[in-house]
N, C-alpha and C positions, 0 to 999 in steps of 0.2 A: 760245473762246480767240482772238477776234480783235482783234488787235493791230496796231499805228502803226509804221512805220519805230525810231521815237525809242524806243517802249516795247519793241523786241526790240534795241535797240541797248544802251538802259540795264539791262536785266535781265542781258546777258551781260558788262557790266561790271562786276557785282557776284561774277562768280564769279573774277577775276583772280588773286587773289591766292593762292586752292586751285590754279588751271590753273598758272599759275609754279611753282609746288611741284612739278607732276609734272612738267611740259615740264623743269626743273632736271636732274632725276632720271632721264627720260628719255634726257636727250641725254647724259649725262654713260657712258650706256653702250657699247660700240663694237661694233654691231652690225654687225658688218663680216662678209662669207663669210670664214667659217676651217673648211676641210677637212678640216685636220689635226685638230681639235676634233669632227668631226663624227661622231654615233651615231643608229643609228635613231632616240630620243627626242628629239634633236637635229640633225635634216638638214642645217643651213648653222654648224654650230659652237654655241661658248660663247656667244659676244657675243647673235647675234641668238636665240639661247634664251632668255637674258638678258630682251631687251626685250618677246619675247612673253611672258613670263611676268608681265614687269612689268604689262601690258595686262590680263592675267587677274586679276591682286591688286589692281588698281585698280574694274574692271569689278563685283568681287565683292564690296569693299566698299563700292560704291554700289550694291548691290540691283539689278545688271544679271544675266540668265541668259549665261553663255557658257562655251562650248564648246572644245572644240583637234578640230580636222578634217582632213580633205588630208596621213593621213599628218604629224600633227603640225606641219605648215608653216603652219595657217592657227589664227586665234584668232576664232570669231564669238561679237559679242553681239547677240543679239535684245532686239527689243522692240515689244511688240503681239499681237494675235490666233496663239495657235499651231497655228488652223485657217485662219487668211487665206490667198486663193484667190492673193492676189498680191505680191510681197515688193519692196522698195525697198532696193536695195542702195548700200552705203556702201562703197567702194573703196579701202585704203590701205596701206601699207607700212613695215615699222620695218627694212628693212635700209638702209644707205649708202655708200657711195664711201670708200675709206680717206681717212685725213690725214694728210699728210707735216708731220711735227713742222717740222721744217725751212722750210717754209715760211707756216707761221702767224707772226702778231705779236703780235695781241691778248692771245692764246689760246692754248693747247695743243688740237686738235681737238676731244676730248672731257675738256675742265675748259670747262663754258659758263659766260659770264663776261655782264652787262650791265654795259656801259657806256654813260650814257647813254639814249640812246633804242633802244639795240640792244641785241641778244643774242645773241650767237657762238658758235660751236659745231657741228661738224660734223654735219649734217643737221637744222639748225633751219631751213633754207631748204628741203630738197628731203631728206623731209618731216615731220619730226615736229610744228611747230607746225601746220600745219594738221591734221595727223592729233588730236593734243589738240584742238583748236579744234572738229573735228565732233564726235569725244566730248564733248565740255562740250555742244556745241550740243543732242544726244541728253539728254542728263541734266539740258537747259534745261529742254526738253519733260515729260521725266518729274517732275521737283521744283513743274512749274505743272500736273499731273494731265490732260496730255492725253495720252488714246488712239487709235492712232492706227486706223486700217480696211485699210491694208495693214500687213503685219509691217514692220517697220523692222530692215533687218540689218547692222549694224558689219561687215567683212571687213577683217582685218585680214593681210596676207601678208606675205613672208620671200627675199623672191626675186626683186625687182623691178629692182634693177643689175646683175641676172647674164642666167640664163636661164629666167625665170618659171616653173620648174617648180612653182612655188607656186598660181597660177592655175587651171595646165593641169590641175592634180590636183583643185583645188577642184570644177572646172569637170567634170569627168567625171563624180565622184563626188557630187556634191552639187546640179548642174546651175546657170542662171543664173537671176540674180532678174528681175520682172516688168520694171523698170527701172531705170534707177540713176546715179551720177554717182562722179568720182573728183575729191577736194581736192586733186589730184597734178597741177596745170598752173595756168592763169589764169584771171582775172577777166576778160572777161564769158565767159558758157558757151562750150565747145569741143564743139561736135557733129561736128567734122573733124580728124583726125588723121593725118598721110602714114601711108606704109609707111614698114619700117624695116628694111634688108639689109645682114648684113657680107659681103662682096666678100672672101675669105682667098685671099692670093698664098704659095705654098711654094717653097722652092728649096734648094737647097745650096751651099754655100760653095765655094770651090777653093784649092785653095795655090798660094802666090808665090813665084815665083824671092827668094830673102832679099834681093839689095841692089834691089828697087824697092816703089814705092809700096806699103805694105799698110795696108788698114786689118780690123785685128787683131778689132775690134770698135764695134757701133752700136746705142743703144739708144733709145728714144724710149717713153714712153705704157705703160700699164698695161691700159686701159679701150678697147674700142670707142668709148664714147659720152662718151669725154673728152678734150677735146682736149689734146695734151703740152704741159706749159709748160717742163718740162725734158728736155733732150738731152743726150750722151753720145759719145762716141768716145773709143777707144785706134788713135791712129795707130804705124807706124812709116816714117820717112821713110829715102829711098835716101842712100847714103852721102855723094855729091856733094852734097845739097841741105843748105845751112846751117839749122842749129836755129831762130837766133833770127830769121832771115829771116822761116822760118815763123808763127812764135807773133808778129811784129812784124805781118803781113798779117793772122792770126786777128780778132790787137786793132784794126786798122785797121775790119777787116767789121763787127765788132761796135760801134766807135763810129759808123761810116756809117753803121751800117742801124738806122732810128727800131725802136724802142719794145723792142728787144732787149739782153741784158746778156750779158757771158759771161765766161769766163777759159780760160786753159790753161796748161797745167802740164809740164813734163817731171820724167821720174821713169824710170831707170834702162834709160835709152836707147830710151825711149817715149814719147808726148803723150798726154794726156789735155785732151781740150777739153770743154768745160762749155757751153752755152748756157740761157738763159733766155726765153722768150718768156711768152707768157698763156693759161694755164687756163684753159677754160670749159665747159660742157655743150656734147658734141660736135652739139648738136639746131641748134646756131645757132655754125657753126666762123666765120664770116663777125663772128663778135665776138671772135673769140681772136686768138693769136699762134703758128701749130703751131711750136713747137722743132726737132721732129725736121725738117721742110723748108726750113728755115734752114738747120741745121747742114749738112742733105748739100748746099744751096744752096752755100754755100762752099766744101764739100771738091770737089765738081764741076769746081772750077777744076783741079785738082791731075790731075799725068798715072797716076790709079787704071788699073789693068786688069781683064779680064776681070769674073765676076758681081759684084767689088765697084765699077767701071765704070759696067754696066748697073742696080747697084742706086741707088746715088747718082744717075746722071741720073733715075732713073724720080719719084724723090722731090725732087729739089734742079734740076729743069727741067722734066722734064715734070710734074706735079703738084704745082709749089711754086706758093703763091696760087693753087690753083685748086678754091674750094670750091663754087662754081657748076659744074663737071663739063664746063666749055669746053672746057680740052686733051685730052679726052677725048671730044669732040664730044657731051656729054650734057646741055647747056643744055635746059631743058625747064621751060616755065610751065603752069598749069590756070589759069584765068580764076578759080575759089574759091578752090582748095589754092595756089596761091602756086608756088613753084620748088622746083626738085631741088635737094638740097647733098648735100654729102660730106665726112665727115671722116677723114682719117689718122688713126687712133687710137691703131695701134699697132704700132713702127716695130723691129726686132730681126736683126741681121746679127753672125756671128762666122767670122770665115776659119776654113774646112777644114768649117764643122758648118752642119749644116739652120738658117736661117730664114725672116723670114714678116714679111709688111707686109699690117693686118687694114684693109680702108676700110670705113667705116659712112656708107650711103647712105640719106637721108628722100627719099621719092619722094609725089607727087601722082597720084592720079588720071589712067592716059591713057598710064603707059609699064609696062612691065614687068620683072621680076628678070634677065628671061633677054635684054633689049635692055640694059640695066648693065652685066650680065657679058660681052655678045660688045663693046662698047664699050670695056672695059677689056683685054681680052683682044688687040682692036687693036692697041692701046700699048703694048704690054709693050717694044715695044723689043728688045734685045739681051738682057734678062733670061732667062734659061734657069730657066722656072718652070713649075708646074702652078697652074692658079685654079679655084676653087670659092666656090661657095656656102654661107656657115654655117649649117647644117643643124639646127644647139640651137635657133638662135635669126633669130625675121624672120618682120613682120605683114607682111600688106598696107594699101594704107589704108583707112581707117577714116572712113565718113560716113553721119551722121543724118540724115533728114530734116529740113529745115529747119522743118516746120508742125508738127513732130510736140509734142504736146502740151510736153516735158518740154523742150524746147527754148525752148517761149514763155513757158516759167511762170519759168522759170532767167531770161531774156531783161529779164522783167520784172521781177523780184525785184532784183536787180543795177542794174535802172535807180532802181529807187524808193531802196534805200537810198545811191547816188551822187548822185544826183539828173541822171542823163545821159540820153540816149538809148536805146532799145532795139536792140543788136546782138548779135552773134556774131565769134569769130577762128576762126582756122585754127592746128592746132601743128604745128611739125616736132615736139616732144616725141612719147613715148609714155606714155603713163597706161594702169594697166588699164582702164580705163572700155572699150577699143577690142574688148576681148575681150568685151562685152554687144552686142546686136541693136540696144537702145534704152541706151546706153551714152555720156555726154558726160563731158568735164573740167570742172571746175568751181572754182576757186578754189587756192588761194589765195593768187597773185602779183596782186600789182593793175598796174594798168597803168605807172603812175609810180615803179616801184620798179624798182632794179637787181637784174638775176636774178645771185642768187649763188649757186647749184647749182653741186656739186662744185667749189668754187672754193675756197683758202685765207681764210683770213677770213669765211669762212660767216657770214651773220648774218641775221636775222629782224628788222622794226620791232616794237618791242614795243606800239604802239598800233594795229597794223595784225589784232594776235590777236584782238580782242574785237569788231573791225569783221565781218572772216571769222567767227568762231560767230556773231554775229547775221544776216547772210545762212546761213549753214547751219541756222540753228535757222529760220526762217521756210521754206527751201527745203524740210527734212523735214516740214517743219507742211504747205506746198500739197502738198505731192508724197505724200504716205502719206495722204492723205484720200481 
């Protein structure tokens, strides 16, 4: 079954029009973690029970064998020898990032819509078309009768925007395959992956004498690994200070300051100030616009006290624009892995009650969890906090040999069908891929395209799906021989 760039490109254009039917179907479910939904049968909720099940009634009516493993979280289909000495693993995910109704345009999150040359819809970028795209690619394989000499195994998980307990269980219980690649990052192969640590700051609130500065409450971010595009405050201001004075300065900051929107409001002898900035995957803060160190950027000005004081400077001065880890003295480059970043993820202060500012650090090769935390720990500032390390969740980095076979075969595949050079990148992302020995990312962001992960207006090229299954159908063709 050896095949031309063009004839594995044409073959997977031929199955388009079935793979839209399910990617439709797919996305249109909200595989979101819900808790409240959740039962042994069902670990992370309705929704993403939902999508693994869809996986199983699709699997099964193409004549695939699969399985439910890991404790119900995981969905495998094999295919190949069910004595094969060595197994080729397929890494992927049907859970996703919520979506704020509110701020979609196109779209409602999950009603996927093409318009055009695209197709919208919450988690058609980060990841269900590539997740469709390597199953078509598998079931290329299988409808042209080739067999493959290692087992080829679909892993399908449930836990990849949280705390991968979905993996860890796989992974215990079932052990890891020979080799293998995750569709959960870009184009050309990732055989390097940072480490990935959330930094949790605690503290407690304190009360205000009533006629001065309070800020009553501050919210910012949902996600470690998202950056906020929306912020939050309820102020109340001291008796002398004029209202509209106030809200006249807010509106000033917000037309001054590029790429940011906001409004504020008074409502029954309180402010409520709103800001906007830009959402992005917290892997790459250095393309966003963090909300929440904006907003406390301007309340900074204002004579706040005590830990609502130290909390706002630590955000709105010491750590506003600083997603290289400068004001923190933690600028740090590897000559492969690229720099340190950091992202504010998730920003929550309410006078009198406990809260908590989560940073999510991608680190290189060459520094460590416990040089982070005594660096952050530095700067707390006047903040009256306790820090720690999030303990659910945080890899180290992740690097393959560069010669190692699965590297040069991926290397090369990706040049022949671009017609480019043969290279490699580095990710701040995480993909499971990092939790295998011989474990890379592999697709399916190409280079030239806007990454739209966890972003509003999510969308996928629809000509970009049949490119990806035909590099995936060729990759499991070299790779499982």
């Amino acid at each position: 079954m050896v095949e031309t760039v063009r004839q594995w490109q044409e073959d997977a254009q031929k199955y388009q029009p079935a793979l839209q039917r399910d990617l439709l179907q797919f996305l249109a479910i909200p595989s979101v973690l819900a808790p409240e939904t959740a039962t042994f049968q069902r670990p992370f909720g309705i929704g993403i029970e939902t999508a693994l099940q869809f996986l199983v009634d699709i699997a099964k009516r193409d004549g695939f064998k699969v399985t439910r493993v890991a404790d119900n979280m995981v969905v495998v289909v094999d295919y190949g020898p069910e004595d094969a000495s060595e197994t080729l693993g397929v890494l992927s995910h049907v859970d996703v990032v919520p979506g704020n109704d509110n701020a979609w345009h196109v779209t409602l999150p999950f009603s996927p819509k093409i318009v055009g040359k695209r197709l919208y819809g919450r988690g058609s970028h980060d990841m269900k078309a590539d997740l469709i795209a390597s199953y078509y690619a598998l079931k290329q394989l299988k409808d042209n009768g080739f067999w493959p000499q290692r087992k080829i195994r679909l892993i399908f998980g449930s836990d990849e925007e949280s705390d991968w307990r979905d993996m860890k269980t796989y992974l215990a219980q079932v052990g890891e395959p020979t080799l293998g690649f995750s569709p959960d990052g870009s184009f050309p192969v990732v055989p390097g992956e940072k480490g990935v640590q959330t930094i949790v700051i605690q503290f407690e609130g304190e009360s205000v004498r009533e006629d001065h500065w309070q800020l009553l409450k501050f919210d910012a971010g949902e996600r470690d690994n998202v950056v906020p595009g929306v912020a939050k405050a309820l102020i109340r201001l001291p008796s002398h200070y004029d209202i509209n004075l106030f809200l006249k300065r807010y509106e000033q900051y917000v037309t001054q300051t590029p790429l940011v929107t906001g409004i504020g409001q008074y409502d029954d002898g309180n402010i409520l100030l709103t800001l906007y900035g830009k959402s992005v995957h917290g892997a790459y803060p250095e393309d966003g616009i963090n909300a929440g160190t904006y907003l406390a950027h301007f309340l900074n000005e204002f004579a706040f006290e005590g830990q609502a004081h130290a909390y706002l400077t630590f955000l709105g001065d010491d750590n506003h624009q600083n997603v290289f880890g400068e004001k923190l003295g933690l600028i740090f480059h590897d000559e492969i892995m690229g720099d340190l970043t950091m992202n504010i993820g998730v920003m929550h202060y309410e006078q009198s009650h406990a809260g908590q500012i989560r940073i999510q650090f991608r680190f290189p090769i060459g520094i460590t969890e416990t040089a982070i935390l005594t660096q952050v720990q530095r700067h707390m500032g006047d903040l009256n906090a306790k820090i720690f390390k999030e303990s659910q969740f945080g890899n180290q980095p992740h690097m393959v040999d560069l010669d190692d076979p699965i590297v040069k075969k991926l290397e090369a595949i990706y040049a022949q069908h671009t017609n480019t050079q043969k290279t490699y990148k580095i990710s701040n992302g995480g993909s499971y891929a990092r939790l295998l020995k011989r474990g890379v990312a592999f697709g399916g962001q190409f280079p030239d395209v806007e990454v739209m992960s966890h972003q509003p207006d999510e969308y996928v090229l629809l000509d970009n799906i049949p490119r990806a299954q035909a590099i995936f159908a060729q990759a499991l063709y070299e790779l499982s021989k």
